[in-house]
Every structure is written in structure tokens, then in C-alpha cells.
C-alpha positions in Angstrom: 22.4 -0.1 -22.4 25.3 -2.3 -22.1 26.9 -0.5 -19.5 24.1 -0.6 -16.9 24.7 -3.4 -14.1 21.9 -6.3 -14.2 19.2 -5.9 -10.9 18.6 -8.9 -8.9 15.6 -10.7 -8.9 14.9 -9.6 -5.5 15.5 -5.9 -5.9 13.1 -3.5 -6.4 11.8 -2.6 -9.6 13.2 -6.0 -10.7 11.6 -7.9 -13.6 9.8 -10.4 -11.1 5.8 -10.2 -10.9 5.4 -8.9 -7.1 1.4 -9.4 -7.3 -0.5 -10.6 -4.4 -0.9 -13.9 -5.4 -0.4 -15.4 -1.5 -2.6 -13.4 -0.1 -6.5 -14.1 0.3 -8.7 -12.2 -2.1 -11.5 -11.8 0.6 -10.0 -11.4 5.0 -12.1 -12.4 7.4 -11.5 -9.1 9.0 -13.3 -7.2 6.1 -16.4 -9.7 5.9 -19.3 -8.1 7.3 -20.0 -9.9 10.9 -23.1 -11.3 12.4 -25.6 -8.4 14.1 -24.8 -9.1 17.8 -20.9 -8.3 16.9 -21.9 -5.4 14.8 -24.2 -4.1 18.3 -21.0 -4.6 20.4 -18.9 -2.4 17.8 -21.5 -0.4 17.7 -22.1 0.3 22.0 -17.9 0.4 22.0 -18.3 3.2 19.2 -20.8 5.0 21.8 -18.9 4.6 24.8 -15.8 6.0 23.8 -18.0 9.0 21.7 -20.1 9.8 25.2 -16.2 9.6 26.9 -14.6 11.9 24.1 -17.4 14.7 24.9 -16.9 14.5 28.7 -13.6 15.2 28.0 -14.1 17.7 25.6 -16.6 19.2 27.8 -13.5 19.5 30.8 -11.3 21.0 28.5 -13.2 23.5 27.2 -15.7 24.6 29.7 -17.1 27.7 28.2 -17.5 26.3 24.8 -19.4 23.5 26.3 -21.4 25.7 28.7 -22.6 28.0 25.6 -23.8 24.1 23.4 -25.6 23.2 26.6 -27.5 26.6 26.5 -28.3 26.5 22.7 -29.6 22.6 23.4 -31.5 24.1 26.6 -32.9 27.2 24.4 -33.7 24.4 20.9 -35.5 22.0 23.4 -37.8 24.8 25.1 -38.9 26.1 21.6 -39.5 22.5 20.3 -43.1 21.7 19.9 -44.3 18.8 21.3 
């Protein structure tokens, strides 16, 4: 294949090993964190859940009308 122009090292698909050899093997970012970071995640997680539902809840008032009624009607037929 005489007739084919040589690639520069720099294109793609070029001969040159494009490994991650700079980077890392192990972020910071993906280490696990200590427990009190891991509780605020966690409490941020819940907020914006209990937010999400409100919302949800204003949007779509029948649908959330008719959960409320099947949590009212599951809590008065659970057994204490």
C-alpha cells in the first residue's frame, strides 16, 4: 500500500500508544469517603428526593391524591 499517504503521529488511529499512562490509576473522587461525608451525601440525596415528590405531588394532583389514599387504606390494615 504504496499509494496511501503516511498518518501523523498525532492523528487518530496513528501508530502512537494513546494509553492512560498520565493519569492516576485510583482519583480521589472515587475513593470511598469518611462516614460523616457519606451522611451529608446521604441527607443531600433525601432533601432533593422529599423536594422531587412535592413537586411531583403539584404536578400531578390526582395521581398523588389516589397514593396518599392507598398509604392511608395500607396503614389502617397494618397490624400493630
Amino acid at each position: 500500500m504504496a499509494d496511501l499517504p503516511d498518518l501523523p503521529e498525532d492523528a487518530p488511529g496513528g501508530t502512537e500508544d494513546t494509553g492512560a499512562r498520565d493519569e492516576p490509576a485510583t482519583r480521589a473522587a472515587d475513593a470511598p469517603g469518611t462516614d460523616a461525608e457519606r451522611r451529608q451525601r446521604r441527607a443531600q440525596f433525601l432533601r432533593d428526593l422529599a423536594e422531587a415528590r412535592e413537586l411531583r405531588a403539584r404536578v400531578q394532583p390526582r395521581r398523588a391524591k389516589a397514593a396518599r389514599l392507598r398509604h392511608e387504606m395500607r396503614m389502617r390494615t397494618f397490624r400493630w
